[in-house]
Residue, then its C-alpha position, 0 to 999 in steps of 0.5 A: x553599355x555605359x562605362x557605370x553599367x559593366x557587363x557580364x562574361x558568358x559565365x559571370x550571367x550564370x552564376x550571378x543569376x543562379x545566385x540570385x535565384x539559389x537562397x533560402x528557398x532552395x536549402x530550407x523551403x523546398x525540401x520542407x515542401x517536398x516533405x510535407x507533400x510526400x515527395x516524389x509526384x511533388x518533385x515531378x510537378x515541381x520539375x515541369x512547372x519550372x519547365x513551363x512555367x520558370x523557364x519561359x518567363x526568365x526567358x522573357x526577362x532576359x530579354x527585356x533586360x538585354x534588348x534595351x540594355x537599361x534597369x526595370x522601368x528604364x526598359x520599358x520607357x526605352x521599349x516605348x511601352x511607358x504604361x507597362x513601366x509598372x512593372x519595373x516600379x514594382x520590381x524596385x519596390x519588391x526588391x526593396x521590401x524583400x532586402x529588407x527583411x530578407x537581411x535579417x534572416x540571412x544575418x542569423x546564418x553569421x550568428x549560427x556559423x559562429x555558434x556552430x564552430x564554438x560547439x564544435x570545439x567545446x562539444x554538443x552535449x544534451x544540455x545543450x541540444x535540449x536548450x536550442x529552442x530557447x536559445x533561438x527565442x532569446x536571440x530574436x529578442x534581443x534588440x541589437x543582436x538583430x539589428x547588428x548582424x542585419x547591418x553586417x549583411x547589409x554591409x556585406x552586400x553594399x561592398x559589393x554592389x560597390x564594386x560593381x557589376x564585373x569586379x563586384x558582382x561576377x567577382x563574387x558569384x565566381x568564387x561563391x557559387x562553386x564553393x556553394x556547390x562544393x560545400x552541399x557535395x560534401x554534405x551530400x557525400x556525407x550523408x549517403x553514409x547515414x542510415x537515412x540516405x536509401x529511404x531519403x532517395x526513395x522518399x524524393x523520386x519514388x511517384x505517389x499520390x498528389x493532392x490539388x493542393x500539392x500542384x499549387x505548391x509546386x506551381x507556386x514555388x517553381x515560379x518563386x525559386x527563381x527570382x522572377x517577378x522582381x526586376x533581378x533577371x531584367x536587371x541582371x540580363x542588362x549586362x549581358x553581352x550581345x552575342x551570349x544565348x538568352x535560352x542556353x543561359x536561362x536553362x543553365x540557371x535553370x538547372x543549377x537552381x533545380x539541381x541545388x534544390x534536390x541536393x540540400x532534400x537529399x541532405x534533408x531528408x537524410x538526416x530526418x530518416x535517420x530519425x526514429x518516426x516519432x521524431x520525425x514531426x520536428x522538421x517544420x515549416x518555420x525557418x527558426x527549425x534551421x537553427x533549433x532541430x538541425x544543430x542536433x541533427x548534424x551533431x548526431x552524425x559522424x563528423x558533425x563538428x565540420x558538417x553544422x559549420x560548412x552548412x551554416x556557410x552553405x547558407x549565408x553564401x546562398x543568402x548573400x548572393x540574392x541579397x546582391x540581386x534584390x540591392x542590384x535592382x534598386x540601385x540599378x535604378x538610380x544610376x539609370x534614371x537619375x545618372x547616379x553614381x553606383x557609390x552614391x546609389x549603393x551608399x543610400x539605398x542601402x542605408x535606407x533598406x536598411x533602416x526600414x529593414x529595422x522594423x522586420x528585425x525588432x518584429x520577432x520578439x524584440x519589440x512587443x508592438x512591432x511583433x503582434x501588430x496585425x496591419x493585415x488582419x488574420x494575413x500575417x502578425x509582426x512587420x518581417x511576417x507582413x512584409x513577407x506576405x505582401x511580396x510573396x502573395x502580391x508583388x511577386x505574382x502580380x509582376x510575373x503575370x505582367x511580365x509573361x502578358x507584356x512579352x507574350x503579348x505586347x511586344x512584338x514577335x518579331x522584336x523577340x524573335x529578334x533578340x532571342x535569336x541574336x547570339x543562338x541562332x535560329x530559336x525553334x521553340x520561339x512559337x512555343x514560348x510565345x503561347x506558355x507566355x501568352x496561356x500557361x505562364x498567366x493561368x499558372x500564376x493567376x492560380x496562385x492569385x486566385x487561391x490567396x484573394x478567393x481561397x486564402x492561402x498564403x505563400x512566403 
């Protein structure tokens, strides 16, 4: 590898690809999906989809990644392979649209620790549970305040992809994964003491009843969850070194995306258990229930003025290390094909992620015409809802499947053999991951293509 690329120590990959993977998706959507699909079988689904499904095509993108030691379409030019370049080219320009608006969600989490500490101090009364839902709407509305706090994210993760790949980077995720996963341990701790905790571990492992709907569901966000499809796992197993296992590090991050997931539903559905029934209707699908139901719900528990901060934390740490990812695989291009420097890549496309992300911030109330805009038909309303739309129904999918066909069936076995053998020794699963990619993985993926273009379903 070059002095401009770096490489990752053994744990740096880990917790930098689990950082990539952990995010919203893990603390907000999951448990909500969990929920509306009645817990335990979903999980299980869930579990063995990300098994069979997740696990080899992370796998897979490892291994382009650190075969050729190069950025998505970088890879595939050096694999001889300049046809299948397009999925690197869809990579960068998933990553590139997910920032976008990615950036203003995560900038919220700033806005709403802020919030959260001067409750804490002043107090949470009824007042001001009763006014959250304005509140909420009144700040998306307000033109400055989302493009502000969407440039202090963008600032953020422009820092540190500055500083590269292992003072940057590593650096980074070293400090704030274990504080990540502490932070959910006391929040998890803490509400084994609500009167919600025993229906809530009932709730997520005891097996029921689940729906073919329910199966897509688990399909399709095992395969989200984990930031596959996008160009981050073939970017980050670049800077992986030679002699580290590919599938021992895989399934690490595996674990911790999974184990972050069923941490943050224990804390979910605690406190939600802890509600009368009829309450219960408040957790919703929307991510805005982040910052209008929670507040109150922490602050109805014992030591809510420390528990509604450390959460708004918990968030913006697990938003901030996939916004490092999504930025990584665009400059990661730059620097490869057009041997930028890392500064000057980081400096401009995050100035222009940024100013194409505008259009996301002013689309939630700020600007009446970017807000109702229907560009896709019935598909989505407002700029962030169809950008949202677009990466989670086509670029994502559509880039998973090549992924799982290219190494399935493109690339040479012997080739991937090769590399997944070098630094874990003799691979006795190869046969079986070659056949998940080359059957399960695309059929899997192609159900969630099926059911948006035939079925109309819509995932995000």
């Amino acid at each position: 590898m070059t002095k401009e690329r770096g490489s990752f120590s053994r744990l740096g990959f880990i917790l930098a690809a689990a950082g990539s993977a952990i995010g919203l998706g893990n603390i907000w959507k999951f448990p909500y999906m969990t929920f509306e699909n009645n817990g335990g079988s979903f999980v299980l689904v869930y579990l063995l989809a990300v098994a069979v499904v997740g696990l080899p095509i992370m796998i897979a993108e490892i291994v382009i990644g650190r075969s050729t030691q190069k950025s998505p379409v970088a890879a595939f030019l050096a694999l001889k392979k300049p046809g299948w370049s397009i999925i690197g080219w869809l990579g960068i320009m998933t990553g590139f649209v997910i920032l976008s608006y990615y950036s203003v969600v995560a900038g919220w989490t700033v806005h709403y620790f802020i919030k959260s500490v001067g409750w804490s101090i002043r107090g949470f009364g009824p007042e001001t549970a009763a006014t959250l839902g304005d509140q909420f709407g009144l700040f998306l509305s307000r033109p400055f305040a989302q493009i502000g706090y969407h440039a202090l994210f963008m600032i953020f993760s422009m820092t540190v992809v500055i500083f590269g790949v292992k003072s940057g980077i590593e650096r980074l995720t070293t400090i704030l994964m274990p504080v990540l996963f502490g932070i959910l341990l006391i929040l998890v701790i803490t509400s084994a003491w609500s009167s919600g905790f025993p229906e809530a571990i009932r709730f997520l492992f005891k097996p029921c009843q689940i729906s073919p709907d329910s199966l897509l569901e688990a399909v399709g966000h095992a395969f989200f969850t984990l930031s596959l499809g996008m160009g981050a796992i073939i970017t980050y197993g670049s800077y992986m070194k030679k002699d580290e296992s590919v599938p021992r590090s895989a399934a690490l991050v595996c674990v911790m995306d999974t184990l972050i997931a069923l941490m943050a539903c224990v804390v979910m559905f605690s406190l939600i258990f802890s509600l009368p029934e009829a309450d219960r209707t408040q957790f919703s699908a929307s991510i805005g229930v982040m910052f209008t139901t929670l507040p109150k719900l922490f602050y109805s528990m014992h030591g809510g003025f420390i528990l509604s901060p450390l959460f708004y934390i918990l968030v913006g740490f697990a938003a901030l290390t996939s916004t490092i990812s999504l930025l990584e695989v665009v400059v990661a291009f730059f620097i490869d094909q057009l041997n930028w420097s890392r500064i000057r890549a980081t400096l401009l496309m995050g100035l222009t992620i940024f100013a194409f992300g505008i259009l996301s911030a002013l689309s939630l109330g700020a600007v009446q015409g970017l807000s109702v805009i229907r560009p896709l038909g019935g598909k989505s309303q407002g700029i962030f809802d169809t950008m949202d739309y677009l990466a989670s129904n086509w670029f994502l999918p559509v880039g998973g499947i090549l992924i799982a066909l290219f190494v399935g069936w493109i690339l040479p076995k012997a080739f991937s053999r090769k590399e997944v053998e070098e630094g874990h020794g003799p691979f006795r699963l190869h046969g079986l991951w070659i056949f998940l990619l080359r059957f399960v993985a695309p059929l899997a993926i192609g159900w969630i293509v099926y059911s948006v273009i035939i079925l109309g379903k819509s995932f995000n």
